[in-house]
N, C-alpha and C positions, 0 to 999 in steps of 0.2 A: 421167273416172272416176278413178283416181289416187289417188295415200296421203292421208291425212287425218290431220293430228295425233291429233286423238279415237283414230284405230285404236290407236293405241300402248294404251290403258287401255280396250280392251275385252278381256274373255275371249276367250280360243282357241275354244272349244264356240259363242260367239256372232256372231264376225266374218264380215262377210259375204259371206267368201270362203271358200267350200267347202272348200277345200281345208286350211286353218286350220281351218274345224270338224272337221274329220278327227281331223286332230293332236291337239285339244282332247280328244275323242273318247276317245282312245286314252290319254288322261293321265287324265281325271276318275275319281273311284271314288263318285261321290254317283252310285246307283242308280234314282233318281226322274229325274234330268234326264237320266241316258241312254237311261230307256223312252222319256220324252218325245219325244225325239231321233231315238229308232229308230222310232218314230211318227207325227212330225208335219213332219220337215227337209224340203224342198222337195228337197233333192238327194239322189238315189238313194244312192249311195257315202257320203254320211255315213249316212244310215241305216243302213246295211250295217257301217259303222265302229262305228257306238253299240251297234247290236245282237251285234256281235261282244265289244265291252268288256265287255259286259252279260253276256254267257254266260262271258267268264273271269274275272270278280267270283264270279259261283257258283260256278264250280269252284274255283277258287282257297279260297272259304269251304267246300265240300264236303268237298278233299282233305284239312284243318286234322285 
């Protein structure tokens, strides 16, 4: 299993370590790919992470 040059140039939101999409997660602000995310991720916890960004993107727009 082990690093892979390639990982260096992929997205955080896409790397295929959960734990990186996490992180990803909590940085994006494109509202389309973290429904996606909170949607479709294979792993529990980043769903939970996407749909957590996703709900303080609105508020954050609400409070304005």
């Amino acid at each position: 299993m082990g690093f892979r040059f390639t990982d260096l140039f992929v997205p955080r939101h896409m790397h295929k370590n959960p734990e990186y999409r996490k992180e990803g997660a909590a940085m994006l602000t494109d509202k389309a790919v973290l429904a996606k995310m909170a949607e479709i991720d294979i792993d529990e916890g980043v769903r939970q992470a996407a749909a957590k960004r996703l709900s303080e993107l609105k508020d954050m727009k609400g409070s304005s």
